[in-house]
C-alpha positions in Angstrom: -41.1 14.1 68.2 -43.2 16.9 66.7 -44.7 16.5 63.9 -44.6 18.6 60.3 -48.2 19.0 58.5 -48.4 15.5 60.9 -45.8 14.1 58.9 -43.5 12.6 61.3 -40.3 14.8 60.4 -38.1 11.3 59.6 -40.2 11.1 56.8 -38.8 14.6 55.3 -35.5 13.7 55.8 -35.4 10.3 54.4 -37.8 11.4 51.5 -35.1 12.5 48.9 -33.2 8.5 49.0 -34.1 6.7 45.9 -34.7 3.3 46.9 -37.0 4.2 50.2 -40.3 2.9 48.8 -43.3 5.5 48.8 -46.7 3.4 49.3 -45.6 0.5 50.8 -45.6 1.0 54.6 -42.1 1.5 56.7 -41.3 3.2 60.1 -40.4 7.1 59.7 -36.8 5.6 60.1 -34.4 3.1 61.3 -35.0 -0.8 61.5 -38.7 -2.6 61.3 -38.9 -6.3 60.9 -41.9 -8.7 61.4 -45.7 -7.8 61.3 -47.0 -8.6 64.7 -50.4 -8.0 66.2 -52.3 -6.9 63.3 -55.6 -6.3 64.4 -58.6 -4.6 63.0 -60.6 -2.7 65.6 -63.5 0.1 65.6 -62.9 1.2 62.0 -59.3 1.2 61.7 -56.6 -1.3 60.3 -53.6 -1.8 62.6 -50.3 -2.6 61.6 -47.9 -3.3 65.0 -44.4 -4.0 63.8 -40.7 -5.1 65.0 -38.9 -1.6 65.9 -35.6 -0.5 67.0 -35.5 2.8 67.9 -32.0 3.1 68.3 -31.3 2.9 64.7 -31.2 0.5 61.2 -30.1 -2.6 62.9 -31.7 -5.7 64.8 -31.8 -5.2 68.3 -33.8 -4.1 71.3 -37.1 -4.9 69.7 -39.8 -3.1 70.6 -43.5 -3.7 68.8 -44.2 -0.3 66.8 -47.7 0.8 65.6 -49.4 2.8 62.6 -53.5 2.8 61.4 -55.3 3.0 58.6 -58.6 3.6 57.8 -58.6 2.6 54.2 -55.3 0.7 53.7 -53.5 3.1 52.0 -53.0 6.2 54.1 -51.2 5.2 57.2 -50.5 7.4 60.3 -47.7 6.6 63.0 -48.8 6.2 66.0 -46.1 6.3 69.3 -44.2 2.9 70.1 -46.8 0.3 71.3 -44.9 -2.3 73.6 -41.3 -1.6 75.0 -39.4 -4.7 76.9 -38.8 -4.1 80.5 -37.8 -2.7 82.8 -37.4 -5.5 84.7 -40.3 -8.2 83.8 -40.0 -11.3 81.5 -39.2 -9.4 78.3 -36.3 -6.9 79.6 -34.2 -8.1 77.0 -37.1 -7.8 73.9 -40.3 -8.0 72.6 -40.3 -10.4 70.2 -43.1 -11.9 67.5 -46.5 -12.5 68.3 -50.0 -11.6 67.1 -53.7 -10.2 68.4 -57.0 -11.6 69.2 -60.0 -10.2 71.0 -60.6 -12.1 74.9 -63.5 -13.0 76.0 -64.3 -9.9 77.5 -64.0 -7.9 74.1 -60.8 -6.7 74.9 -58.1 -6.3 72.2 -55.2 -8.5 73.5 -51.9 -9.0 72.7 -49.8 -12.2 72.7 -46.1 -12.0 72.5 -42.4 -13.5 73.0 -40.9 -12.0 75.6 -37.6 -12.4 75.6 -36.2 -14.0 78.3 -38.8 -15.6 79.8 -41.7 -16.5 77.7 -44.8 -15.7 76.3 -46.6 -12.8 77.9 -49.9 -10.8 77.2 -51.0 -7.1 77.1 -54.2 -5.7 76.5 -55.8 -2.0 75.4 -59.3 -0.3 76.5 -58.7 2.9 74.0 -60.4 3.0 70.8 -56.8 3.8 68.8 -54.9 1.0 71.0 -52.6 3.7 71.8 -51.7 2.4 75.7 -51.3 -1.0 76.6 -51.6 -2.9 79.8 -48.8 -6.1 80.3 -50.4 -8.5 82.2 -49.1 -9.0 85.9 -48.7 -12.7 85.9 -46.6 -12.9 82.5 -44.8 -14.4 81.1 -48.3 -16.7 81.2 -46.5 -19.1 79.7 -42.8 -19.5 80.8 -40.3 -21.0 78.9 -39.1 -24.1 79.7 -35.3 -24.4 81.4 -33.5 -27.1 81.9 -34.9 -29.4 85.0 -38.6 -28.0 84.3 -41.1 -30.6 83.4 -41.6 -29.2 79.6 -37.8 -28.7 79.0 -37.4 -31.3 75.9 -41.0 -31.8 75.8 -41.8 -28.2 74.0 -40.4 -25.1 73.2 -41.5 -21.7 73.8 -41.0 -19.3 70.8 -42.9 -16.9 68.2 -46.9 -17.6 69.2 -50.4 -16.7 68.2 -53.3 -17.1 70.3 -57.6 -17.6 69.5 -60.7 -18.0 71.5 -62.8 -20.8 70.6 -66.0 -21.5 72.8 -65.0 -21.0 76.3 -61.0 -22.1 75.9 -58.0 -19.6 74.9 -55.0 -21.3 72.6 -51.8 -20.3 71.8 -49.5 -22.2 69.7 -46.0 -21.7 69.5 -43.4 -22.2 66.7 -40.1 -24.5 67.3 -37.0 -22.4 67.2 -33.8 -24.6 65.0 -31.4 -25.8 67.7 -33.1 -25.7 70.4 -34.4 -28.8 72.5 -36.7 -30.2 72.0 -35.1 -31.6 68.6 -37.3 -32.3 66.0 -37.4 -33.3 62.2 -39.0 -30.4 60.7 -41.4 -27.7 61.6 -43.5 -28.0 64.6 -45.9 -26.2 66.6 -47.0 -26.3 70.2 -50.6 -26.3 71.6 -51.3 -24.7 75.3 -54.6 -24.0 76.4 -56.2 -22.0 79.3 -59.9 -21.3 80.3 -58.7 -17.5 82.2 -55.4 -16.6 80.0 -53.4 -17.1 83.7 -53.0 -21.0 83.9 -52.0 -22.7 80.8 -51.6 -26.2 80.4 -49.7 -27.9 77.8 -51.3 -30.3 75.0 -49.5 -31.8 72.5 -47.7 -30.8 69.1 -49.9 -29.3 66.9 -49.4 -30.9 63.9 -46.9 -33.1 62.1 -44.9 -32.1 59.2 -43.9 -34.0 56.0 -41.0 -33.8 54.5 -42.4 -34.3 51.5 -43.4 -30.6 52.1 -41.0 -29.3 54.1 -37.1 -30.2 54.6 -35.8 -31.9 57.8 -34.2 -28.5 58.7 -36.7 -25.9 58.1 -38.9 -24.9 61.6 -42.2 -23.1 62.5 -41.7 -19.5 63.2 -44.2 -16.9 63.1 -47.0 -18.9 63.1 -50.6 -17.6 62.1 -53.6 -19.9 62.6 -56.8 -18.7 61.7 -60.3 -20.7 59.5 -60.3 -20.0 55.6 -63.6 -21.3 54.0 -64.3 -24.7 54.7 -60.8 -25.1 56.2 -58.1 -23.7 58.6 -54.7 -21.9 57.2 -51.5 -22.5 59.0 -49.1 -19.5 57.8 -45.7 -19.9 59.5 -42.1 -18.9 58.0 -38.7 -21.4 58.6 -35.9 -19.1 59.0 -34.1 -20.6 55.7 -36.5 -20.4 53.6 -39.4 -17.9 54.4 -43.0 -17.7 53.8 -45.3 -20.7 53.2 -48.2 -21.8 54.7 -50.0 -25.5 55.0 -54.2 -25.7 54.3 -56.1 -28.2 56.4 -58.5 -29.4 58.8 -58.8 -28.7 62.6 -60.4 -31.0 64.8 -59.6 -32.3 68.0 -57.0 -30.1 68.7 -54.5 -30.7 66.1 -54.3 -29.6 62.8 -53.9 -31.9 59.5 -52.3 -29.8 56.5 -53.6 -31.5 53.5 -51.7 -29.0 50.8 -48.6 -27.1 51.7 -47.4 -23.6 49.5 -45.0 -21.7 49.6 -45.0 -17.4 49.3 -41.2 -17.3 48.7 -38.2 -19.1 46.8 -34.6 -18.9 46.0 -33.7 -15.6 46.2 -36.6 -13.9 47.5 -37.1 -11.5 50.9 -40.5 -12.2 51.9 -40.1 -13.3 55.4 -42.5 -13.1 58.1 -46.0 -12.4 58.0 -49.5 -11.8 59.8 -53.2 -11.3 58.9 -56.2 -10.1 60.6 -59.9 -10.3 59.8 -61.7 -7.0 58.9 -65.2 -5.9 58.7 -65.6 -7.6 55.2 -64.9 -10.8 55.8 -61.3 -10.3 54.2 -58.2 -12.3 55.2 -55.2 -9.9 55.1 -52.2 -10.1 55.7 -48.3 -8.6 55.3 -45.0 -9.6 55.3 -41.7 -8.2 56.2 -39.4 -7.8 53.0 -36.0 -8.0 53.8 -33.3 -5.5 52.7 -31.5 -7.4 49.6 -27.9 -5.0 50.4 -25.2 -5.0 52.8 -25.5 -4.5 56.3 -22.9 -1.7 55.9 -26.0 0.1 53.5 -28.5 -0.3 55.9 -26.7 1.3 58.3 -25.5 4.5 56.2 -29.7 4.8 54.6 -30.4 4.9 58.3 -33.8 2.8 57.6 -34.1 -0.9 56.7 -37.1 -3.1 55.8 -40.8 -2.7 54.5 -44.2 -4.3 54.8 -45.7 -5.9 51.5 -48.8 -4.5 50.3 -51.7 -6.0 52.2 -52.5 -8.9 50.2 -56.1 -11.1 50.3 -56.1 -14.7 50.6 -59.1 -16.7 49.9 -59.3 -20.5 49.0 -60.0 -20.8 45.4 -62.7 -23.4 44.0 -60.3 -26.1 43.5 -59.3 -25.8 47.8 -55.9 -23.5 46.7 -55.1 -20.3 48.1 -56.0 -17.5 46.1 -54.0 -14.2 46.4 -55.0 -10.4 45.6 -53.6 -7.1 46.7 -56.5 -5.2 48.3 -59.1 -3.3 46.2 -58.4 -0.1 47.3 -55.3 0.2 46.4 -56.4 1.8 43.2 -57.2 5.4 44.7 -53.3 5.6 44.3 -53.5 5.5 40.7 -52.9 9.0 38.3 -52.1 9.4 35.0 -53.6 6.3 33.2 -51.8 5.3 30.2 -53.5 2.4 28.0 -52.6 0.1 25.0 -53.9 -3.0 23.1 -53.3 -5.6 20.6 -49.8 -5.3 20.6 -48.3 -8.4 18.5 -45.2 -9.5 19.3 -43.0 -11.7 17.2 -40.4 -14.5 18.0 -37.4 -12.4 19.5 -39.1 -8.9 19.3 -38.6 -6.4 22.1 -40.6 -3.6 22.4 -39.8 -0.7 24.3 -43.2 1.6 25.7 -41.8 5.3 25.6 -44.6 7.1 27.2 -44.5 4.7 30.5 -42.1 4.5 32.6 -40.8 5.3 36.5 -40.0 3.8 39.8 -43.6 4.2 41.5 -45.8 2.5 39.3 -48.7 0.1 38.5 -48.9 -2.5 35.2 -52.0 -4.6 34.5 -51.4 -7.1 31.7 -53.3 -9.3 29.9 -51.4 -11.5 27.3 -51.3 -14.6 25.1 -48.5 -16.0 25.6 -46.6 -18.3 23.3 -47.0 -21.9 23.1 -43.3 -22.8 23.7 -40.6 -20.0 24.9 -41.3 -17.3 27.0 -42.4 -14.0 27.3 -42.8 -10.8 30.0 -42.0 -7.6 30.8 -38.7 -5.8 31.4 -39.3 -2.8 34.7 -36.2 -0.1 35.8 -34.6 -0.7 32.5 -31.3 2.1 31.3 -31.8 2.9 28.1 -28.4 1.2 27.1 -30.2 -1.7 29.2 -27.2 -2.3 31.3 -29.6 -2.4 34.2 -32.6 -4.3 34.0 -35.5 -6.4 35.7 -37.4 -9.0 34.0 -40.7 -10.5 35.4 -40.6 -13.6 32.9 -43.4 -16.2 32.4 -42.6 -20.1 30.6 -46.1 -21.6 29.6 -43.9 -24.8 29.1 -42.0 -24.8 31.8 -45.4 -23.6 34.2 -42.6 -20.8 36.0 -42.7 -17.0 36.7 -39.6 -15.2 37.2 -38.1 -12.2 38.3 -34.7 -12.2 36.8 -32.3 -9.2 39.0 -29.1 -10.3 37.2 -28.8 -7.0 35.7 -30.8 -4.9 38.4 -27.9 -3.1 40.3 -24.2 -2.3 39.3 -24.0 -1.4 43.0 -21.6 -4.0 44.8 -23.7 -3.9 48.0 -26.5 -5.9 46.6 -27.0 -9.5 47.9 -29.8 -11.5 47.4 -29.2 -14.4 50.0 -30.5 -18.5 49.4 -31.2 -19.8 52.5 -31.9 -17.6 55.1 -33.7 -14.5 53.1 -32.4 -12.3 55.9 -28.9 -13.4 55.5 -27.5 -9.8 54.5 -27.5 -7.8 57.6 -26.2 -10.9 59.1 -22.4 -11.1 57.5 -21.8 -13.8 60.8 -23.9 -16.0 58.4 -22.1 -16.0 55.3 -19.8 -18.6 55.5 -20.2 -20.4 52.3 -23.4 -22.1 52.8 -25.6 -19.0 51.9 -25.7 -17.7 48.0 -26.1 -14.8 46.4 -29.1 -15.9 43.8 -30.3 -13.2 41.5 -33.1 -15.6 39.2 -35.9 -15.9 41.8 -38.6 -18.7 39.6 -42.1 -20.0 41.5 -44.3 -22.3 39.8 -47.1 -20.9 38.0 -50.0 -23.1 35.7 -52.4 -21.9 33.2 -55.2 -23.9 32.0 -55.2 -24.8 28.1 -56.1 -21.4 26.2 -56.2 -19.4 29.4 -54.1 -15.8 29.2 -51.6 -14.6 31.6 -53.0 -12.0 34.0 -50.3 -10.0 35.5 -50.6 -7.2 38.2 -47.0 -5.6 38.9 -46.4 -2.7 41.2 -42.9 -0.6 41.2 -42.4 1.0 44.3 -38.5 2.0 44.4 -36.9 -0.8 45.4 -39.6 -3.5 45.9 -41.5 -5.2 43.2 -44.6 -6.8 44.1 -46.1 -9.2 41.0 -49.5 -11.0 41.1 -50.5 -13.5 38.5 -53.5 -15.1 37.9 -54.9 -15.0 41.3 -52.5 -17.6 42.1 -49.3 -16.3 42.5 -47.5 -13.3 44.0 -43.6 -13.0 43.4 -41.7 -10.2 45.3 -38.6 -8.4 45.2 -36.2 -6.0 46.3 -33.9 -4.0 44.2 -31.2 -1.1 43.9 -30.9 0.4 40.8 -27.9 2.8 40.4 -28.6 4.8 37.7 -31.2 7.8 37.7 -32.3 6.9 34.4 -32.9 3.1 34.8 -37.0 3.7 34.5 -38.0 2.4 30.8 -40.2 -0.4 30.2 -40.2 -3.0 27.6 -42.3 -5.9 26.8 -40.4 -9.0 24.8 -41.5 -12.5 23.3 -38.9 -14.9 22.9 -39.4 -18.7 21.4 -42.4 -18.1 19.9 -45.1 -15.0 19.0 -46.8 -13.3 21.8 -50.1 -11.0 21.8 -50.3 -8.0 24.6 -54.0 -7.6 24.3 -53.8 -4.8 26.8 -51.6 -3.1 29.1 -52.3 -0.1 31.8 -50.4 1.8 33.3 -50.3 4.1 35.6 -48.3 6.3 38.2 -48.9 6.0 42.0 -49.2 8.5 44.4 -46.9 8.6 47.2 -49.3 7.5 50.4 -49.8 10.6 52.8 -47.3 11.2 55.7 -44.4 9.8 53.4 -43.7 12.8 51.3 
């Protein structure tokens, strides 16, 4: 399709809908799911993605591609793997990630769906054209009367070169055999990337951590520190991850978080390494509406913002968005010292707006709670509030009163549950209080980091914690901001605020 001032021309079109977020990355149109393949390579940071061309739904999955050089101005690049014809993933081309062979080659490492995992590799500098490998699927999946059927399962995967040996693990899919209590991974090795052998599960779960219902999908294995990361999603539940060692093989998580609760749409994710030294990585935030409105916006879902995960001193994750994010910002608005009493609410006239960034630094009370209300009316009859409870150790983003529209549905389990009406049959809620836990050391402040983008919310706290939401509001003047103490006395010793620019090639 040509392009306008090389803005792909879907852009235009779909510019004018009100809850199409402007600097967080999404297709030109129609339906993009997981991150896949992110890889960064000869200067560039790229983003490969589930696609349908065909339009805002799931289905024929094909792996779609943008760059960046700085993380904030993407371009669209044309689609990067399509299934078929006739090989091992006719029907799809399903999750996966990147790595680099041993021969320096970008490589991909994918699901193909029917028949396994399957590999594809690029010689260009952009990764614009890529080569499927002739004897895929390299790793078949298992059918009944094969030696591996019940002994693994071949699903999402993720592959690394270590020494002389390639791996690939891939995730347990629920209901499938073999049958297993939890999440589960499974190792394959292979010394050319044609033969594979199997090796054993990768690691045990603990339900301690995990529920006996929850599996491994999208898994991303990659060294942190000292340690080795093991981010994965379950399909009920979403993002989390497990921190560990890695020896022998097999991985021992020795702490277990989660990147998602009740409530919340951040599903599946990937990272890649860049020339810093940075972990990055995105995940795929689910529409929170009916499937009937993601089929008349004609576009559904969004990446995150690319976030930064590091182990902190104490061996937790640490999580940032990127520093350059900030050559978004215009229009800096600033206050400080602003006291608030028990039950005061104050409202900040000369900020507010749907595309925005708030940095706050506040001491919060003792006992009760305080936070920040976004996309409020002014009669406040729509609403968000990003709450924080020092007692209770919680941050909260409260959408009871974010949407009067009826097509809003924030699903608990199975995050993605709302384009899937097949899957609402009474054991899925609708729950609008999403609440993650969140500790501050005795006299330390509350650090809070919130970007508005239309109808995502991304909030960071205290290096420790990043909440995320989708929402709808209906009315065009449901943009004020408010700050409120409740329980006790709250001081704001500074807030700023400012507006962000739409990223080039979305408006």
């Amino acid at each position: 399709m040509q392009m306008i001032n090389n803005i792909h021309p879907d852009r235009i079109r779909l510019a004018a809908d009100s809850y199409r977020p402007a600097f967080h990355y999404l297709p030109p149109c129609n339906w993009m799911n997981d991150p896949n393949g992110t890889i960064y390579w000869k200067g560039r940071y790229h983003l490969f993605y589930q696609y349908n061309p065909d339009g805002p739904w799931h289905g024929n999955i094909h792996w779609g591609h943008a760059s960046s050089e700085n993380l904030v101005h993407w371009v669209d690049h044309p689609i990067s793997l399509i299934p078929g014809p006739e090989g091992p993933d006719r029907q799809q081309c399903y999750s996966g990630a990147a790595f680099v062979n041993k021969d320096g080659i970008p490589t991909h490492i994918y699901h193909g769906v029917p028949d396994g995992i399957c590999l594809a590799t690029s010689t260009d500098d952009l990764l614009l054209d890529w080569e499927k490998h002739p004897a895929n699927p390299v790793i078949p999946l298992p059918k009944e009367g094969d030696p591996g059927y019940g002994l693994y399962h071949v699903w999402d995967t993720c592959g690394w070169v270590d020494g002389d040996t390639y791996y690939s693990i891939s995730g347990n899919k629920p209901h499938t055999p073999p049958e297993t209590e939890g999440d589960v991974a499974f190792l394959f090795k292979s010394s050319d990337l044609v033969d594979w052998e199997y090796v054993h599960p990768f690691y045990e779960s603990d339900r301690r951590w995990t529920a006996a219902d929850e599996d491994c999908s999208c898994p991303d294995f990659f060294p942190l520190g000292d340690k080795h990361v093991l981010m994965f999603i379950s399909h009920n539940k979403g993002t989390q991850y497990y921190i560990g060692r890695y020896e022998g093989e097999k991985f021992y998580p020795e702490r277990h978080g989660r990147l998602n609760w009740p409530g919340g749409p951040s599903f599946a994710q990937e990272s890649l390494l860049d020339a810093k030294g940075r972990r990055i990585f995105w995940a795929w935030l689910c529409e929170s509406r009916t499937r009937e409105a993601q089929f008349s916006s004609g576009w559904s879902g969004v990446m995150s913002l690319p976030r930064v995960i590091s182990l902190a001193d104490d061996g937790t994750l640490r999580i940032d968005p990127v520093e350059e994010l900030p050559a978004l910002r215009q229009n800096h608005r600033q206050r400080r010292d602003l006291a608030l009493a028990d039950g005061a609410e104050q409202g900040l006239e000369e900020v507010a707006g749907d595309c925005l960034e708030l940095v706050l630094d506040i001491e919060p009370p003792g006992a009760g709670v305080c936070g920040i209300k976004v996309r409020c009316s002014p009669d406040g009859q729509e609403q968000t509030a990003i709450i924080f409870d020092a007692a209770n150790e919680t941050l909260t983003i409260d959408t009871t009163r974010s949407s009067l529209s009826p097509a809003v549905f924030q699903p608990w389990p199975i995050p993605q549950a709302a384009f899937h009406p097949e899957l609402l049959d009474g054991s899925v809620d609708d729950v609008r209080v999403q609440e993650a836990p969140l500790a501050l050391a005795p006299g330390e402040r509350l650090h809070l980091r919130i970007f508005l983008d239309c109808s995502v919310i991304e909030v960071f706290a205290n290096g420790c914690q990043c909440l995320t939401q989708r929402i709808y509001p209906t009315r065009s003047d449901s943009l004020g901001i408010a700050l409120f103490s409740r329980g006790g006395r709250s001081l704001v010793k500074s807030l700023d605020a400012w507006d962000l620019a739409a990223i080039n090639g979305y408006l």
